[in-house]
DSSP file (Angstrom, degrees, kcal/mol; ACC not computed):
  #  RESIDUE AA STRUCTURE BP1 BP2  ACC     N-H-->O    O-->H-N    N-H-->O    O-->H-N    TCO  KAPPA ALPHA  PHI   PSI    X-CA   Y-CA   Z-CA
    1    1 A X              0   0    0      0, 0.0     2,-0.2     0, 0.0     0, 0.0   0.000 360.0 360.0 360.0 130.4    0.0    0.0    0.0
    2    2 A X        -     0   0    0      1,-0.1     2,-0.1     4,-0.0     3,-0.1  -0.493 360.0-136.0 -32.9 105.6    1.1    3.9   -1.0
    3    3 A X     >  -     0   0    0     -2,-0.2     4,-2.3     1,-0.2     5,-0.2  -0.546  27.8-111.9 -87.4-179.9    1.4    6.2    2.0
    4    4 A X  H  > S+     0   0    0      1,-0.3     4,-2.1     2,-0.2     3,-0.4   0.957 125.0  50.4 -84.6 -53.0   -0.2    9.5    1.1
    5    5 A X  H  4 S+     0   0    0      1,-0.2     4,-0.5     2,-0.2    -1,-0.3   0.808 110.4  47.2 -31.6 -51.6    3.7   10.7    1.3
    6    6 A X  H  > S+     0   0    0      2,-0.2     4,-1.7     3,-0.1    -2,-0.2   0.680 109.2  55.3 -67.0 -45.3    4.9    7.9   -1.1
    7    7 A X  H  X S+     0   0    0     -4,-2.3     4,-1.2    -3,-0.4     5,-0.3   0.964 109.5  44.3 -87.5 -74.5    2.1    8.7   -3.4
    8    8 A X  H  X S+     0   0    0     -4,-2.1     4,-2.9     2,-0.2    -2,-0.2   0.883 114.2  54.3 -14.9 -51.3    3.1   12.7   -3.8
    9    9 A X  H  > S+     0   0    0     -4,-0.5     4,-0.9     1,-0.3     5,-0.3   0.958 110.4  39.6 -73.2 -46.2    6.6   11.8   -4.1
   10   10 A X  H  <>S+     0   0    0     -4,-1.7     5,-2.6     1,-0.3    -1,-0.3   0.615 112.6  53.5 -55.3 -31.1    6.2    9.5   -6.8
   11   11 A X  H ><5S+     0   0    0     -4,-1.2     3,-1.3     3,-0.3    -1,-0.3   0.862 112.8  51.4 -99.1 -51.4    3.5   11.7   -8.8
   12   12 A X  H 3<5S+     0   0    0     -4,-2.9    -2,-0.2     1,-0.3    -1,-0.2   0.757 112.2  46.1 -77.1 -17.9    6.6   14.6   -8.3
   13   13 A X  T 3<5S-     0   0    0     -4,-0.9    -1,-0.3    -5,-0.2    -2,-0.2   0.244 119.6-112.5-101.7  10.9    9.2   12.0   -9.8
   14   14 A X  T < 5 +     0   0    0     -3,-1.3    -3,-0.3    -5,-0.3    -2,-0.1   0.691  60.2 156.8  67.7  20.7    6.9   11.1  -12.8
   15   15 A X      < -     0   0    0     -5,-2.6     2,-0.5    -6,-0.1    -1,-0.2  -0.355  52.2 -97.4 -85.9 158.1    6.1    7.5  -11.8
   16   16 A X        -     0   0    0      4,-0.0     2,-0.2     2,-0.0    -1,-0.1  -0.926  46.9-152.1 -66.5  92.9    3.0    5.6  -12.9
   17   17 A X        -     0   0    0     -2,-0.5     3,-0.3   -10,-0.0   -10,-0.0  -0.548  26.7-138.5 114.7 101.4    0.5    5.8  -10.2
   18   18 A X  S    S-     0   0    0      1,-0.3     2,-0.2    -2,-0.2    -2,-0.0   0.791 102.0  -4.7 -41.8 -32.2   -2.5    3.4   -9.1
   19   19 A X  S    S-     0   0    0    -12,-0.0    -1,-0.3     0, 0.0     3,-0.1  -0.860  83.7-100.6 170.3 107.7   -4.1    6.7   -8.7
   20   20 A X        -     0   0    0     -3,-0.3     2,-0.2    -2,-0.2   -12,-0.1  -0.051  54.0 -95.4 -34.6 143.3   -3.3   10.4   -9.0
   21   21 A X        -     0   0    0    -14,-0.2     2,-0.6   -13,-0.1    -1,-0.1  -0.500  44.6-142.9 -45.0 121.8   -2.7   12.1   -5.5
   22   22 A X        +     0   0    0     -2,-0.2    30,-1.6    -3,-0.1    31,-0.3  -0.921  24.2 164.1-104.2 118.1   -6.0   13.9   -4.1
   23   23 A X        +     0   0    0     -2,-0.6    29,-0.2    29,-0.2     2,-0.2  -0.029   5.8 171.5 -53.1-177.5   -6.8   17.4   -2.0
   24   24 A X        -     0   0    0     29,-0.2     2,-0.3    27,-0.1    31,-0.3  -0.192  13.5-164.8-179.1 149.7   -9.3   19.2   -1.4
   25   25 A X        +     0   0    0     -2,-0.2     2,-0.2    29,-0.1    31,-0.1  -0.890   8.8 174.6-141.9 143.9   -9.5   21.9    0.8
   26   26 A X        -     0   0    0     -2,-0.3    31,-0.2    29,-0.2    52,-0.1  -0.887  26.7-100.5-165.6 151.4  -11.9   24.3    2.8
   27   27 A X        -     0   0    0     51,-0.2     2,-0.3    -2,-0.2    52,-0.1  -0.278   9.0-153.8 -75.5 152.5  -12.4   27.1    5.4
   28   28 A X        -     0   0    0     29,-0.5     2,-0.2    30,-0.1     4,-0.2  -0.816  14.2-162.0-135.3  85.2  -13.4   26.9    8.7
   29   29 A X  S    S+     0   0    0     -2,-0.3     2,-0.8     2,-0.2     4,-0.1  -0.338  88.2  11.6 -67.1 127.3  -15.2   30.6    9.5
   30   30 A X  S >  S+     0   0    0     -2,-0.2     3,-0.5    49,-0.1    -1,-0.1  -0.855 122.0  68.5 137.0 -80.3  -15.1   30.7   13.5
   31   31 A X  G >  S+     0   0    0     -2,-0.8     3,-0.6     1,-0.3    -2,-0.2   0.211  92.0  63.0 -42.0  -9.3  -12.8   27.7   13.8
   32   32 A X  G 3  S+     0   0    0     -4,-0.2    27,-0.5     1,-0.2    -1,-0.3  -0.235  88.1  76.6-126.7  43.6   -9.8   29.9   12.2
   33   33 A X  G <  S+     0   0    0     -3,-0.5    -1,-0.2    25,-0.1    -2,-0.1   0.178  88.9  42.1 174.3 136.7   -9.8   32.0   14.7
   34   34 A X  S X> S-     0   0    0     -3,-0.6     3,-2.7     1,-0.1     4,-1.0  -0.830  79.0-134.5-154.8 106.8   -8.3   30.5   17.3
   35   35 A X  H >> S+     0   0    0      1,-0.2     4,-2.8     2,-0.2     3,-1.5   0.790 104.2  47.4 -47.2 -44.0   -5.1   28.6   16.2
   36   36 A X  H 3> S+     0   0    0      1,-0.3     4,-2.0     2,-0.2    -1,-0.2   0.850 116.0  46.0 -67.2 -31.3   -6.0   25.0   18.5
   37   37 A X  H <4 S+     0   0    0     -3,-2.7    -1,-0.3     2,-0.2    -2,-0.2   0.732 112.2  53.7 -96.9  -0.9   -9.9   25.1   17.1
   38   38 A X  H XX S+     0   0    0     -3,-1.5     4,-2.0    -4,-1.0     3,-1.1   0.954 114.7  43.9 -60.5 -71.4   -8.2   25.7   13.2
   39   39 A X  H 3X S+     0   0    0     -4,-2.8     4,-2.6     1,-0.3    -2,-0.2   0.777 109.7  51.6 -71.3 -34.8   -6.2   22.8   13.9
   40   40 A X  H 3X S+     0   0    0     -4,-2.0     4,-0.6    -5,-0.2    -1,-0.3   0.577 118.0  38.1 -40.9 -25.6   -8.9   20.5   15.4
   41   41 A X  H <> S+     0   0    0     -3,-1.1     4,-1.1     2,-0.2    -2,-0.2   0.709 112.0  56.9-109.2 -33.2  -11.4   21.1   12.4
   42   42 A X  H  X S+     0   0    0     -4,-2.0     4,-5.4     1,-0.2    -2,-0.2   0.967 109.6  47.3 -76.3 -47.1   -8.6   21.0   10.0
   43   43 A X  H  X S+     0   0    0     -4,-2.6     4,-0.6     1,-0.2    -2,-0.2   0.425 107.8  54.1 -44.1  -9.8   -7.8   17.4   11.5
   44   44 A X  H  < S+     0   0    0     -4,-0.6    -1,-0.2     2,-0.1    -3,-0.1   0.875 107.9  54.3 -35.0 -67.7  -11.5   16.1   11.4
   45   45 A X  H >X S+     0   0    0     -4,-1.1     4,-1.1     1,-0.3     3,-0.9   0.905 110.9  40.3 -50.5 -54.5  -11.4   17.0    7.8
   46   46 A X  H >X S+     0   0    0     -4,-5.4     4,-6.9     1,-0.2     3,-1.8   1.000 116.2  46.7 -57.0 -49.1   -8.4   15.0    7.0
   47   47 A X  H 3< S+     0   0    0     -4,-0.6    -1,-0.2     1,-0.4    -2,-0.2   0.376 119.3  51.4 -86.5  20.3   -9.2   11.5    9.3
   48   48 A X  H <4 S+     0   0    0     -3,-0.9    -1,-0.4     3,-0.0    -2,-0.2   0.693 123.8  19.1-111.9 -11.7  -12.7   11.9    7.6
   49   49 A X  H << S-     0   0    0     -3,-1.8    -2,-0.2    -4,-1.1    -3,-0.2   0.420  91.7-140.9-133.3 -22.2  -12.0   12.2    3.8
   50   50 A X     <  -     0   0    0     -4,-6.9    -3,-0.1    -5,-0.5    -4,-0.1   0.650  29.2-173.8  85.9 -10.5   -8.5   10.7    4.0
   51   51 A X        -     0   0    0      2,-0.2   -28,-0.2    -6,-0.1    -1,-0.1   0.264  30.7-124.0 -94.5 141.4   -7.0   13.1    1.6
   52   52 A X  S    S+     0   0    0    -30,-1.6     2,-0.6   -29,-0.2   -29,-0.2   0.864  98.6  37.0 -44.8 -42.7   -2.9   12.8    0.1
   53   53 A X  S    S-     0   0    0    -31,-0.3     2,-0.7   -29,-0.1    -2,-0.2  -0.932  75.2-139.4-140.8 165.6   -2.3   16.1    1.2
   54   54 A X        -     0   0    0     -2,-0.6     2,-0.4   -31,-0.1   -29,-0.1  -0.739  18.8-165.8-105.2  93.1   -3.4   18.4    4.2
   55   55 A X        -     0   0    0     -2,-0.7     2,-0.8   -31,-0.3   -29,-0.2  -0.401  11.3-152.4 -58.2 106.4   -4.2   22.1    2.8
   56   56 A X        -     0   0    0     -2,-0.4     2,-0.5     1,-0.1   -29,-0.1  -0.710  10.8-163.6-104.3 136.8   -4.3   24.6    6.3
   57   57 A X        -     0   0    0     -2,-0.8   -29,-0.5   -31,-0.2    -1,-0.1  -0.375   6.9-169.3-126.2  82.8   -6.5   27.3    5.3
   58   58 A X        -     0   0    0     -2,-0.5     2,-0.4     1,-0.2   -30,-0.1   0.319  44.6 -89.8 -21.3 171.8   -6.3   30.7    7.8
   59   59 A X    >   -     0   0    0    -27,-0.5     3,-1.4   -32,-0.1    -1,-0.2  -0.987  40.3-103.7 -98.3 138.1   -8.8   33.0    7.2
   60   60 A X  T 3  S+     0   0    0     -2,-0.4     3,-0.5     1,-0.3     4,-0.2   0.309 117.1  56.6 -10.5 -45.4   -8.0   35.7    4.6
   61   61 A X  T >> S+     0   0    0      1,-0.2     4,-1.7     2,-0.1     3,-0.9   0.552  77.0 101.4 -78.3  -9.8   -7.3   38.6    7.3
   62   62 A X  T <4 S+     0   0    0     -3,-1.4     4,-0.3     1,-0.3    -1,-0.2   0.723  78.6  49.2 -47.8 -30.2   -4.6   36.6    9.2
   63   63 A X  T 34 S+     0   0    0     -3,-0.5    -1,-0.3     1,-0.2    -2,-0.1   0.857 113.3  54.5 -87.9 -38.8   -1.5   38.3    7.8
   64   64 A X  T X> S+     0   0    0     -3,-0.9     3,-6.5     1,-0.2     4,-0.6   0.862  84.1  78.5 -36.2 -54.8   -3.3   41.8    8.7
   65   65 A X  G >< S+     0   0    0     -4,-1.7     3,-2.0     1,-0.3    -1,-0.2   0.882  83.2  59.7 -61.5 -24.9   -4.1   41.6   12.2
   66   66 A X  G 34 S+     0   0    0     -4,-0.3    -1,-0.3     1,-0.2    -2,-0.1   0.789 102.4  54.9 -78.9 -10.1   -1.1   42.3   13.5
   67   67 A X  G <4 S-     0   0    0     -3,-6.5    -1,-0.2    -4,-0.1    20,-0.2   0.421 132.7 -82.1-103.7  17.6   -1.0   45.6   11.8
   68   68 A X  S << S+     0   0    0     -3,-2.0    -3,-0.2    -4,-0.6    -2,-0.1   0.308  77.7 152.4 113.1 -35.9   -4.4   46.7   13.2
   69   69 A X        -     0   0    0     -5,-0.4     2,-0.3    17,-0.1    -1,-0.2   0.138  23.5-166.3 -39.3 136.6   -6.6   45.0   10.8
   70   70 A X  E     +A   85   0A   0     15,-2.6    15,-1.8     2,-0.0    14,-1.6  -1.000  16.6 148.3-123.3 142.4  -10.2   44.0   12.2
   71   71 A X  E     -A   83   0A   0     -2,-0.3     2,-0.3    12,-0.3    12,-0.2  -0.965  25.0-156.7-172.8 152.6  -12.8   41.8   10.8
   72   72 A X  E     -A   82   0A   0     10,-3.8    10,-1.6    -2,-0.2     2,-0.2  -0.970  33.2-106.3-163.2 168.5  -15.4   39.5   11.5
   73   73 A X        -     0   0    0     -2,-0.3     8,-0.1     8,-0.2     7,-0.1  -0.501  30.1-168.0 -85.0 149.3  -17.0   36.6    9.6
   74   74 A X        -     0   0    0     -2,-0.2    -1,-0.1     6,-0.1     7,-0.1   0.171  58.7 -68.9-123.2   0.5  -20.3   37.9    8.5
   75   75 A X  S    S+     0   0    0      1,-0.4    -2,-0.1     5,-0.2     5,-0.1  -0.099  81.2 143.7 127.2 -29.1  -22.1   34.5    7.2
   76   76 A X    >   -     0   0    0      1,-0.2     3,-1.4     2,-0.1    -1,-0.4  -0.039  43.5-145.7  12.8  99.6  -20.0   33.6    4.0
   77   77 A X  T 3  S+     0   0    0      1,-0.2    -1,-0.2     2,-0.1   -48,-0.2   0.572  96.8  57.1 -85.3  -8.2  -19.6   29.7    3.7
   78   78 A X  T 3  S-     0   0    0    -52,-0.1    -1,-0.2   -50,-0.1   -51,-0.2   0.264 122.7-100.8 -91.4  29.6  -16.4   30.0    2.4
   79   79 A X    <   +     0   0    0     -3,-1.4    -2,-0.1     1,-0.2   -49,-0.1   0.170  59.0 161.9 109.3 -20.0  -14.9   31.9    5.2
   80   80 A X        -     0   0    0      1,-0.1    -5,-0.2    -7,-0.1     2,-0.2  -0.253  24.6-155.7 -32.8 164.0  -14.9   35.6    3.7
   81   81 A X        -     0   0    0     -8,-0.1     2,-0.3    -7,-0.1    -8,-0.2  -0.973   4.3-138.9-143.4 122.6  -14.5   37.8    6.5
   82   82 A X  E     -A   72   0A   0    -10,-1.6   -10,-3.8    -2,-0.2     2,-0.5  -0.665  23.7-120.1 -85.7 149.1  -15.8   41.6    6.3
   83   83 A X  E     +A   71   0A   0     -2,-0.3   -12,-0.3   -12,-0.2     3,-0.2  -0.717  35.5 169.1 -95.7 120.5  -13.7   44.3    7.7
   84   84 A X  E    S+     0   0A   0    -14,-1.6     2,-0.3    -2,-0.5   -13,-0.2   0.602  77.2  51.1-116.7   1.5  -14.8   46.6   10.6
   85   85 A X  E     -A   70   0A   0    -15,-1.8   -15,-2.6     0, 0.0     2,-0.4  -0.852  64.3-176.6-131.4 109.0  -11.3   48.0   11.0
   86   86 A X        -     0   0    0     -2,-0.3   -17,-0.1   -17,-0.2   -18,-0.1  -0.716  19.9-161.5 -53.3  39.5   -9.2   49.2    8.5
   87   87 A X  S    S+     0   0    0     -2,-0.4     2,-0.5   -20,-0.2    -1,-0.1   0.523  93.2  49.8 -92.3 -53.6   -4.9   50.7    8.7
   88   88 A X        +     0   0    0      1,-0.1     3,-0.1     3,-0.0    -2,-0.0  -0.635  62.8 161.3 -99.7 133.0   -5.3   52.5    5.3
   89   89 A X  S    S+     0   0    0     -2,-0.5     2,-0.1     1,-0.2    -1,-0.1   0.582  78.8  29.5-121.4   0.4   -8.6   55.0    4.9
   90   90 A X        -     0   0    0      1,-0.0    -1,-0.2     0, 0.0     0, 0.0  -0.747  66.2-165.8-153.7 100.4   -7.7   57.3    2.0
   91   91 A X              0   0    0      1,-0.2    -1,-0.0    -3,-0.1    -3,-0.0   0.501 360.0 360.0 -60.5 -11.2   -5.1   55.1   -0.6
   92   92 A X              0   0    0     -3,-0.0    -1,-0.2     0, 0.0     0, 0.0   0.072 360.0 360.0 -95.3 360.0   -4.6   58.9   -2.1
């Protein structure tokens, strides 16, 4: 049997394949954030679908917030997040 590892590597070396490597990926608005319930939800996801590779998927603002950015998820099932604090307010 192929570990999910084995199966990547081979697909990256050109080898012939029982089967192509599969992803799939999705947000988790709430659950991203707070890193420990991100990582809980993303781990569900995997040991329920099994997938070759494990995607971690922030929400969009993450890289912001430490400059002041504010946001909150606003109903969006893939994880947009609307902004109620801004750092730039006239780009001019």
């Amino acid at each position: 049997m192929t570990t999910h590892k084995e199966r990547i590597q081979a697909c990256l070396n050109d080898e012939i394949l029982e089967r192509p490597p599969v992803a799939l990926w999705r947000h988790f608005p709430v659950d991203d954030q707070d890193p420990k319930s991100l990582a809980d939800a993303t781990l569900h996801f995997q040991r329920t679908y099994d997938f070759d590779l494990v995607k971690v998927t922030p929400a969009s603002s993450f890289c912001a917030k430490d400059w002041g950015v504010e946001d909150e998820w606003i109903g969006h099932t893939e994880g947009t997040r609307g902004y109620t604090k801004r750092i730039i307010h006239d780009p001019h």
